[in-house]
N, C-alpha and C positions, 0 to 999 in steps of 0.2 A: 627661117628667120630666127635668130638665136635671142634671148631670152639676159638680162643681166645675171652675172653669176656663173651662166654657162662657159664650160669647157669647149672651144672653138678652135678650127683649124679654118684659117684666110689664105686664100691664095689669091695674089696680086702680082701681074707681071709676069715675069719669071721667078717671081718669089712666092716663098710660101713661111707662113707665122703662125703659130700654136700660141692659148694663153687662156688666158681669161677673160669673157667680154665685160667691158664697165660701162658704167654711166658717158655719153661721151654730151660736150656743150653744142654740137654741131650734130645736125641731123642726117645730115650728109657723110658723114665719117664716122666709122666703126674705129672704137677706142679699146684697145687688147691693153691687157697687161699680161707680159710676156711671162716664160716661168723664170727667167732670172730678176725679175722685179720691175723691171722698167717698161714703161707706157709709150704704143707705138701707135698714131694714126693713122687710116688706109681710108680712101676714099671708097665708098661700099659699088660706086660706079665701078664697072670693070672688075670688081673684085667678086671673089663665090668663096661664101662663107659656109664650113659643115659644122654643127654639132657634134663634138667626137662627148661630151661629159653635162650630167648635169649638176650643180652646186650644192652638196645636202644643203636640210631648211632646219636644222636641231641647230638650237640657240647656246651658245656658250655657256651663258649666265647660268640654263636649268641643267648642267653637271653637278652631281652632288659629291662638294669634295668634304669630307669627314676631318675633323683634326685626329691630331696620333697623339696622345700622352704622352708617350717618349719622347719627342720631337721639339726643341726648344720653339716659341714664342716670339716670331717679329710682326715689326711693324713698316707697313710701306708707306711711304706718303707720299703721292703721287700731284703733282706739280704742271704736269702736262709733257710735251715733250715728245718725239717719235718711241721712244725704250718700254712706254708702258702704252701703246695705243696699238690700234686691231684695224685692220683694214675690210671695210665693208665692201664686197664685191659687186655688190648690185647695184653701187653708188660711185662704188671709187674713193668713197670719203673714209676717213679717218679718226677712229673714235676711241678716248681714251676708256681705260680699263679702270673697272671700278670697285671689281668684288673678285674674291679669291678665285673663284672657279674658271673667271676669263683667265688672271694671270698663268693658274696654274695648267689650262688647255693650253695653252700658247708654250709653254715651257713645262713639259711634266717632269722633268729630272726636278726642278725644288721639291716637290713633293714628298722627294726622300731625306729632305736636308733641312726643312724646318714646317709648322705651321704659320700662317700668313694673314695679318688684318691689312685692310689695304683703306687710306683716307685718304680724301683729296680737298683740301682746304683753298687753293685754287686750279683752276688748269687753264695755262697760257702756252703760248709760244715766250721761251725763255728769255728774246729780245724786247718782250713786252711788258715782261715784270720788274718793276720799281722797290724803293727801298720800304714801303710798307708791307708790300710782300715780302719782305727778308724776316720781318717782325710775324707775318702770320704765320709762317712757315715754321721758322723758330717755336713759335708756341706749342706748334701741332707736336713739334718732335719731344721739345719736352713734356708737353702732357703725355705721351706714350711713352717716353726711359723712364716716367715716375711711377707707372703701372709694374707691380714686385714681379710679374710671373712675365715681361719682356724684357729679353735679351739683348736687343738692338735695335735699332731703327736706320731705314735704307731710306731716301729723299733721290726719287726720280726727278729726271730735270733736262731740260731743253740742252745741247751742250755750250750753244754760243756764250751765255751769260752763267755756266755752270759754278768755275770758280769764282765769280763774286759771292755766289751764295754760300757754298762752301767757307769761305773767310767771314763771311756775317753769321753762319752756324757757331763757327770757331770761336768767335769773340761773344754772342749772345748766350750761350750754351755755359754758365759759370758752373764749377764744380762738378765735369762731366764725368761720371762712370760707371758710361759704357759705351761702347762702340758707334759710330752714324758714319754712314755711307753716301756719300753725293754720289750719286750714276748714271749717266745717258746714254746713249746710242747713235752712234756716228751713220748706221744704214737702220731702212726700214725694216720693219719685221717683215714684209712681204718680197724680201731681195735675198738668196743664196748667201751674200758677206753679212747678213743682219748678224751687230754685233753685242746686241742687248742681251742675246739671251743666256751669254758667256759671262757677262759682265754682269748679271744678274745672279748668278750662281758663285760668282766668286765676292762680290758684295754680301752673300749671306752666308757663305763662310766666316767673311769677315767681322761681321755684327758679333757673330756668335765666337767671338775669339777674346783674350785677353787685351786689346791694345782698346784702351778707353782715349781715343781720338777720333777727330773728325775728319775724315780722309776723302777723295776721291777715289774709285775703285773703276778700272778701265782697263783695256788693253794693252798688254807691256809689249807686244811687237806687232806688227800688220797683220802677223797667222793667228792664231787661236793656243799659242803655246800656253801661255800665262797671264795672269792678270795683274798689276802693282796699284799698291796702296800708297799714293802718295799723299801729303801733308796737306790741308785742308787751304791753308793760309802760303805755301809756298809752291802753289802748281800753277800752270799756263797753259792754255788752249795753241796750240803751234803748230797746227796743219790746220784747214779747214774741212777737209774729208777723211784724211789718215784717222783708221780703227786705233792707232796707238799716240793720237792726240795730244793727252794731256800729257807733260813729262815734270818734270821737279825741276824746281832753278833752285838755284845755290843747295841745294838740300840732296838726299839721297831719299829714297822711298821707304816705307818703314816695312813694309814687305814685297815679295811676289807671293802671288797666292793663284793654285793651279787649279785645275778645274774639279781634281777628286779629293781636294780640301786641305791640299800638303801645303804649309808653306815656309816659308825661304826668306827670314828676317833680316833685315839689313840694317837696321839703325836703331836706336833705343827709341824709348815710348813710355808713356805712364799707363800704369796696370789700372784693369779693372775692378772699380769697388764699389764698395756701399754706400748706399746715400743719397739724397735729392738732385736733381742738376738743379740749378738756381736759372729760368730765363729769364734775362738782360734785355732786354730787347729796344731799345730806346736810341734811333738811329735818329739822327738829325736831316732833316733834307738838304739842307739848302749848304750843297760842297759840290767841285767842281772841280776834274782833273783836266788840267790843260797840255798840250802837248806841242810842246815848244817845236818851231821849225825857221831855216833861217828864214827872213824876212818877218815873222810874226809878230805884228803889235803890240808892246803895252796896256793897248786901250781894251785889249781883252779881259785882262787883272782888272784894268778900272771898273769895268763893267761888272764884275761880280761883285768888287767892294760897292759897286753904288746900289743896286740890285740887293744889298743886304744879307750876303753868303757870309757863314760862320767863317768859314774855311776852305783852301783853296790849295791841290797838291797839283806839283808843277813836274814831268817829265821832260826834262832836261836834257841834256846830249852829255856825253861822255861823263864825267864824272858829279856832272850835274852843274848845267850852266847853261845863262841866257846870255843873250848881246847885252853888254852893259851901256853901252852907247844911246841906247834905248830904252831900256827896262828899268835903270838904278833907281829913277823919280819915281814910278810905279810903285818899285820894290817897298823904298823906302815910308811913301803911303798906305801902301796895304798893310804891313805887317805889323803897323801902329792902331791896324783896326782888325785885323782878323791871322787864321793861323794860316802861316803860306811854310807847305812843307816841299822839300828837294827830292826824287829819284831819278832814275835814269831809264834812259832809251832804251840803251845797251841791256840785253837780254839778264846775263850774268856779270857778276862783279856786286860794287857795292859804291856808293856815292863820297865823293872827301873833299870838303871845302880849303882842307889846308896843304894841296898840291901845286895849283895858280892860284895867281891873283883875283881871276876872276871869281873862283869859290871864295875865296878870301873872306870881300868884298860883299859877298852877296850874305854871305853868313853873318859877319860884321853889322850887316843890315835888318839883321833880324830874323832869315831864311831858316828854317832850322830842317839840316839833310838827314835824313831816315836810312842812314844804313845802306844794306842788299835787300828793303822792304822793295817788293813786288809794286810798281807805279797803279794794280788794281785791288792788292788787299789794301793797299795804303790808303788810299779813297772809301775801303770801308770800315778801315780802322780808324779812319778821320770820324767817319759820321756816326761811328759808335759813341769814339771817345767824346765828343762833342755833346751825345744824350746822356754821359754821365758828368759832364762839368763845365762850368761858363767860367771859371780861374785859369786866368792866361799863364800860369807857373803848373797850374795841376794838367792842364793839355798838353800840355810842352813834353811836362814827366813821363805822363802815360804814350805819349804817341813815341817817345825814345828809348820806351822801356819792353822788351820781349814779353808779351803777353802769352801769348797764343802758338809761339815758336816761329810769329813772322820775322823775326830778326835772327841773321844770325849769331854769332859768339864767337865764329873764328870760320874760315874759309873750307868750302868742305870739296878738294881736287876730283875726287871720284866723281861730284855732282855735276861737272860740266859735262853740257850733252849726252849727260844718263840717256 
């Protein structure tokens, strides 16, 4: 009888499965975890299970990693998320990392490429974190770029909800110079494709580079060739399992960065310098992106104007438009009490009320369209802008004005379907 932890060989049937034994909820089935990552049940009836290994019992945590003098100074902030979490085999469970010695067993090639503080100001699953978590986060990071002898700071992070935070770093983050890294991991650390720990090494290339932005650092193709830095405020989550995930919309990436630290600049960028970042951090809750589809009510705008919502960003279809059959009353209510901004469905491109009538119309009405603004930086550059001003002429300004690099300036051909 095998032991949690234990190295086991089941044979079942005509089959036979090697792994690791975990925790299983049922008494009656042996719960392996295979060696390529994934979790297979066998009912222990009819099956004969061998011990082929046993799981050493030396704790991550008591490795003594030393810093190196030579060695530049990051900062990790760990958020939760699969890219910084460790897999307990004698539970099955999942437990985020918390001190240098775990991260660095788990991945010993940084070792050679920087020293590592590692804080964790929350740890959630990324579809659970709200916009006061965008404020604590923000904090963490700037209180570590204001520390003289850090280089960078890298922000692990669940990937569902990755680029929202990423765009709330972009816009809290005033006068930023030097490097932040948002980066997750699309497989677990305990799976053959785990893509953390690429993505890991090439985010702290990155910190420790000239490009004083806040970028996303991920997988530039499904192998492990390269890693891209794309734009904090203009990337999109667009596969749900693809290792090469995030890709840039309207934008190009500002680099590829390989795994032995070469990299392959693509687009300009503001250099790194001296100085405080100033955190901004003053997000407004109460904004709401609605996502228009045919048949959708009006009565849906009503509700957040009656509900008492600042503001209210509407993703539209094609160049940013609702049924006006429907919507004009609505329109024409809302926008005499709160900010109701225009983008679009359509992936790439950019929104223009002076194409139909119906942009026309809806403009005319007070709508004010945002550009090729991204329909989820837009919503967190709504709840920004909104925690720096209640002047319906100073919102107006700043949510049409390129902050952060979420607008573009002119069309960039190369950026479709990077």
């Amino acid at each position: 009888m095998g032991s949690m932890g234990d190295k086991v060989r089941i044979k079942h049937a005509s089959y036979e499965y090697e792994g690791t034994l975990i925790d299983s909820p049922d008494e009656k089935v042996y719960l392996l975890k295979l060696n390529n990552g994934y979790n297979v049940g066998l009912p222990k009836a009819n099956s004969k299970l061998v011990v082929t290994g046993k799981m050493p019992k030396k704790k991550l945590s008591e490795l003594n990693i030393k810093s190196d003098s030579g060695l530049p100074n990051i900062s990790l902030i760990s958020t939760g998320g699969t890219i910084t979490s460790r897999v307990d085999y004698r539970t099955g469970a999942v437990h985020p990392i918390t001190k240098p010695a775990e991260l660095l067993s788990q991945i010993p090639e940084l070792r050679k490429i920087a020293n590592f503080t590692v804080i964790s100001p929350i740890s959630k699953f990324s579809e659970e974190l709200n916009i006061d978590d965008w404020a604590k986060i923000a904090g963490a990071v700037g209180k570590e770029l204001n520390k003289e002898n850090v280089r960078g700071a890298i922000v692990t992070h669940g990937t569902d909800t990755l680029h929202y935070t990423s765009a709330a770093l972009a816009f809290a983050l005033e006068d930023l110079g030097k490097p932040v890294a948002v980066v997750g991991g699309q497989r677990s650390s305990d799976r053959g494709s785990f893509d953390g720990a690429m993505n890991l090494i090439c985010s702290t290339h990155y910190v420790n580079s000239d490009i004083a932005e806040v970028a996303i650092v991920m997988h530039g193709t499904s192998s492990d060739d390269y890693c891209i830095a794309t734009p904090g405020t203009k990337t999109k989550k667009m596969h749900t399992t693809a290792r090469n995930t995030f890709r840039p919309i309207n934008s190009m990436p500002f680099t590829k960065i390989f795994k032995d630290g070469k990299f392959e600049k693509l687009r300009g960028h503001k250099l790194r310098h001296a100085g405080k970042v100033n955190v901004n951090s003053n997000f407004e809750k109460k904004v709401a992106l609605i996502k228009y589809h045919p048949g959708l009510s009006s009565k849906v705008l009503d509700f957040y104007v009656k509900e008492g919502y600042r503001g209210v960003i509407i993703e539209g279809t094609g160049l940013g438009h609702v049924a006006l059959s429907d919507w004009m009353k609505s329109i024409e209510s809302a926008t005499k009490k709160i900010f109701v901004g225009m983008t679009s469905q359509a992936i790439y491109g950019k929104v223009d009320p002076y194409v139909y009538s119906t942009g026309r119309d809806l403009f005319a009405r007070g709508v004010i369209y945002l550009g090729d603004m991204l329909p989820e930086t837009a919503i967190v550059k709504l709840s920004w802008v909104l925690g720096q001003s209640k002047k319906k002429d100073e919102i107006r300004e700043l949510m049409t004005t390129n902050l952060r690099g979420e607008l573009s300036e002119k069309s960039i051909p190369n950026g479709f379907l990077y």
